[in-house]
C-alpha positions in Angstrom: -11.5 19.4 1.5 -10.3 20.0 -1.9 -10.3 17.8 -4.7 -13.3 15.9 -2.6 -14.7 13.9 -5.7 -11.1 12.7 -6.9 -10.9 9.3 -5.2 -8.3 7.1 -4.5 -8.4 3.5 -4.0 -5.3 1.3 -3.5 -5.3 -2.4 -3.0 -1.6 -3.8 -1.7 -2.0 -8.1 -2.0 1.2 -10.6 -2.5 3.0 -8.3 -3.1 0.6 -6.7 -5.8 -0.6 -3.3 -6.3 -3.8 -3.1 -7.2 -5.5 0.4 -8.5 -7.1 2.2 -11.3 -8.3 2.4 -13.9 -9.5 -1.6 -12.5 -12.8 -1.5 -11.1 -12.7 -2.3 -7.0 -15.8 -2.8 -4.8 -15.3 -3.1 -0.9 -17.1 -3.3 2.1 -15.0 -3.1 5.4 -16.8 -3.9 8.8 -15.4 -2.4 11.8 -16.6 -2.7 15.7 -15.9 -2.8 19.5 -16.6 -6.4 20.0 -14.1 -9.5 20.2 -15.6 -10.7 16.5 -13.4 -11.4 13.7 -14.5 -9.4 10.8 -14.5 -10.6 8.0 -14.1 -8.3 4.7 -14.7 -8.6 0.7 -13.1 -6.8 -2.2 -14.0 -7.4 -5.7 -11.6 -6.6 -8.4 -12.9 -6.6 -12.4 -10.6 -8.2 -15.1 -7.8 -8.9 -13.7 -5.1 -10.5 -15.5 -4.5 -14.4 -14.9 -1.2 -14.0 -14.2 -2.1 -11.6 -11.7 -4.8 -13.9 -9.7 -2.4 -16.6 -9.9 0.7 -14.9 -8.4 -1.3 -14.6 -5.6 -2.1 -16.6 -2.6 -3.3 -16.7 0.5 -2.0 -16.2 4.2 -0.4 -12.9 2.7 -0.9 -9.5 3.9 -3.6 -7.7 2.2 -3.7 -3.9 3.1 -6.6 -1.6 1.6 -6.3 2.2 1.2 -8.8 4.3 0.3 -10.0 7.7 -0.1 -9.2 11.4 -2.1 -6.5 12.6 -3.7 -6.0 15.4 -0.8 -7.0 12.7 1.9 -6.5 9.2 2.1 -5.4 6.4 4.5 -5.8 2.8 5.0 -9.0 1.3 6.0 -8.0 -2.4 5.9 -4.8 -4.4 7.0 -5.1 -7.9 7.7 -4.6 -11.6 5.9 -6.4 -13.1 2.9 -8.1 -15.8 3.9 -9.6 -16.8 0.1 -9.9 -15.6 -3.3 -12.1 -16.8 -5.8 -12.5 -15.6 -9.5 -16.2 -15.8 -11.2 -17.6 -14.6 -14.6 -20.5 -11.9 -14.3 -21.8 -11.3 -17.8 -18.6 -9.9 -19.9 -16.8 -8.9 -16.3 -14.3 -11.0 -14.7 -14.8 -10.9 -11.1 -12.2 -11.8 -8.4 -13.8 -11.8 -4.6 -10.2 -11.5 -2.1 -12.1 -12.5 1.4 -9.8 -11.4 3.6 -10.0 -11.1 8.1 -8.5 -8.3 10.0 -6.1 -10.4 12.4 -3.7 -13.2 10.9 -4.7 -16.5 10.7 -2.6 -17.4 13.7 -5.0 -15.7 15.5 -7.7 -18.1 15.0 -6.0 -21.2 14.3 -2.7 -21.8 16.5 -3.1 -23.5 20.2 -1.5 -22.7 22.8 -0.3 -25.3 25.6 1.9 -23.5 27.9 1.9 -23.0 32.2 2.4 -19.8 33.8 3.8 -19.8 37.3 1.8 -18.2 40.8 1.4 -14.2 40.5 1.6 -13.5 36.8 0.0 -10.6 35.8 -2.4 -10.8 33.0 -0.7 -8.1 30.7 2.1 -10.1 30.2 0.0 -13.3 28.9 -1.9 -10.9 26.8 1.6 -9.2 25.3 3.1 -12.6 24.6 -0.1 -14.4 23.0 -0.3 -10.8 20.5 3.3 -12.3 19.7 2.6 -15.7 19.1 -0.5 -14.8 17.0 1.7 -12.1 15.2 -0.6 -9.5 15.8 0.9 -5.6 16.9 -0.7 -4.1 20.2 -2.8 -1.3 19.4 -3.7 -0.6 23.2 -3.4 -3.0 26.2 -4.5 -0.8 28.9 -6.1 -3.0 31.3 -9.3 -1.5 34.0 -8.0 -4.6 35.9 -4.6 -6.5 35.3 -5.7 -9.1 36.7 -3.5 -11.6 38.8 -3.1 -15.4 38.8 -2.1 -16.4 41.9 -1.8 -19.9 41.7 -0.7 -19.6 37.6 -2.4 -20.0 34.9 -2.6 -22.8 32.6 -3.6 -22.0 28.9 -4.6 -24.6 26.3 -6.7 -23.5 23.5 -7.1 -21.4 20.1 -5.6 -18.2 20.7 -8.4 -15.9 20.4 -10.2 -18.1 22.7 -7.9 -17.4 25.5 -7.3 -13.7 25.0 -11.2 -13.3 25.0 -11.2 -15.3 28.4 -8.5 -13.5 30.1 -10.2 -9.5 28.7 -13.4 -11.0 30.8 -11.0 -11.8 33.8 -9.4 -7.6 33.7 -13.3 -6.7 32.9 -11.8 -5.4 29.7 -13.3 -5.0 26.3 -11.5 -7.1 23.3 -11.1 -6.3 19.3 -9.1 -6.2 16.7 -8.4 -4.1 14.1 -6.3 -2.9 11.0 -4.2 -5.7 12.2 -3.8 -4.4 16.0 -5.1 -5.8 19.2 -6.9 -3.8 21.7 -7.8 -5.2 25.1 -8.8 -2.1 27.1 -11.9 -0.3 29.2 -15.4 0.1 27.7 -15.4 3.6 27.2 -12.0 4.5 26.4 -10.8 5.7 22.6 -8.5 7.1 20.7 -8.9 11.4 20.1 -7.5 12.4 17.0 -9.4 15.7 16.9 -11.8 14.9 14.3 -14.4 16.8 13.4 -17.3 15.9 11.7 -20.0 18.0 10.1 -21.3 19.0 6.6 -18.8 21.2 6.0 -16.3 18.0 6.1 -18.4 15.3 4.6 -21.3 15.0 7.2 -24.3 13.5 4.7 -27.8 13.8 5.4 -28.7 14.4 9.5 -27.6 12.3 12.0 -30.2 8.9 13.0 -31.1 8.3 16.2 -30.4 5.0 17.5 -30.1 2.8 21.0 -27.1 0.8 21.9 -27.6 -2.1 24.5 -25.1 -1.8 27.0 -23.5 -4.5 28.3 -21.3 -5.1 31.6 -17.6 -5.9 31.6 -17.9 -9.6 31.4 -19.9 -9.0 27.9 -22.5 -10.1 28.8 -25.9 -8.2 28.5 -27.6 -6.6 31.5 -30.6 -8.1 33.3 -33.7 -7.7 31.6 -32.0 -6.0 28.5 -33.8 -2.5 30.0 -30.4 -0.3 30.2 -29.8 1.5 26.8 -27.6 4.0 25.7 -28.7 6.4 23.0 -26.0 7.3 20.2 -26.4 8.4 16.8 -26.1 6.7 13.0 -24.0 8.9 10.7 -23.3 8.6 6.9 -20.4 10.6 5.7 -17.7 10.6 2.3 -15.6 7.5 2.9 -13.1 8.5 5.7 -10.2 6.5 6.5 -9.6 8.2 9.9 -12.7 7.1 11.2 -12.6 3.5 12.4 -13.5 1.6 16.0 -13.0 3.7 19.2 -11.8 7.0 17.4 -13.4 10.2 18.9 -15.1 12.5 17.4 -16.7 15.8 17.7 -20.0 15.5 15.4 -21.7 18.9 14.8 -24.9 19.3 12.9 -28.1 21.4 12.6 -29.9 19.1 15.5 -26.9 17.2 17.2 -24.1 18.6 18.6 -21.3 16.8 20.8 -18.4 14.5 21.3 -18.5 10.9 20.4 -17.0 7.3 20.5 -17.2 5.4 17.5 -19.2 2.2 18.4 -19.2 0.5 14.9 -19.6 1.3 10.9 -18.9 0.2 7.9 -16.2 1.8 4.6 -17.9 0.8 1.5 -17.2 1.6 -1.7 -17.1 1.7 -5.5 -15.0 3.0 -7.5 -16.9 2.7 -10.7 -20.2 3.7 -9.0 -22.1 6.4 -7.2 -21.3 4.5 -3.3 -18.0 5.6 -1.4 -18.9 6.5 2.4 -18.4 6.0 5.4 -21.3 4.4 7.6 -21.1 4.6 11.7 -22.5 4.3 15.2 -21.8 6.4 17.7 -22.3 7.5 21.6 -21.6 10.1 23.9 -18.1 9.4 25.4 
């Protein structure tokens, strides 16, 4: 990877673009469970007229990466912003969620008739909460034969009917994925030192936990998967394969959870994840 240490860092709010030479902190969340997350970027010394211009409920998009390689890591809705004075720096915090906030907010009160499947309530609830479907690919499509009746937040009923197919549930860069445990998404990616692997892969132990989500009796099954640190990679997000190669572990992988975080005035731009053997 050429040009490795020239990074680039573009923040697209209300409209704005956001980018150097401004100072822009992030941290970005990312995971296989049916949580919202929840995300904060921190611009320095922005101009009034900027802050103001912009408001909430808008579509916040975050990019991030080298000059040779970059690619969003963030698409979703700001929720808040807030501006604060730190010494001689004005800080503005953009708290933005992964999901709009139809997602979280509207109900629902609508009756579906005897045999519908539940791929078609989960395709039209995506629509009403103006989310795009990343993957509905259901280990069970579950059928309601005597209908189904749904009144409630939206994300309350999608997480309800993902238990019913014995389907996992999460969001992300926008998307909605209601699929099995173990599947992901291979976009040949290789990991190792040569391509931004830092320091040796951790050993760690992920609880498994059966397709209603809840955990297993006892807590005593485990799976054990890996902690990896690497230069910020945008490609490397919830459910992506990857083939992880270093002087002690070597294999192919499903991305469990991580973190992007970054700085772009400092030393801290990398890519933090969990991983198990797919």
């Amino acid at each position: 990877m050429s040009n490795l240490y020239m990074r680039k860092t573009t923040f697209l709010v209300g409209g704005r673009e956001i980018t150097d030479p401004l100072t822009i902190k992030f941290s970005v969340p990312f995971g296989d469970d049916e949580k919202v997350d929840t995300i904060d970027i921190q611009v320095y010394n922005l101009k009034d007229d900027t802050i103001n211009a912009i408001a909430t409920n808008q579509v916040a998009i975050l990019s991030a990466g080298y000059v040779d390689e970059s690619g969003v890591i963030f698409s979703g809705t700001l929720k808040k912003k807030e501006t604060k004075w730190e010494g001689l720096d004005k800080v503005t915090t953009f708290k933005c969620i992964d999901c709009s906030l139809d997602y979280t907010k509207t109900v629902i009160k609508r009756t579906y008739g005897r045999n519908t499947t539940a791929s078609l309530i989960l395709r039209e609830l995506a629509r009403d909460a103006g989310l795009a479907i990343g993957d509905i690919d259901l280990p069970v499509d579950f059928i309601y034969r005597s209908g189904k009746a749904l009144n409630g937040k939206i994300k309350f009923l999608v997480s309800e009917i993902a238990k019913d197919c014995e389907a996992k549930l999460h969001i992300n860069k926008g998307r909605i994925y209601v699929r099995d445990r173990v599947k992901g998404d291979n976009l040949g990616l290789d990991i190792s030192k040569e391509t931004g692997l830092i320091d040796e892969p951790e050993e760690v132990e992920e609880e498994v936990k059966d397709e209603k989500g809840s955990k297993l009796k006892n807590d005593k099954k485990k799976i054990k998967g890996y902690k990896i640190k690497v230069l910020l990679n945008h490609r490397i997000t919830t459910d992506v394969i990857i083939k992880l190669t270093s002087r002690k572990v070597s294999g192919v992988f499903r991305v469990s959870k991580g973190e992007h975080k970054g700085d772009t005035s400092g030393q801290e731009y990398y890519t933090e994840c969990e991983v198990v053997p797919v």
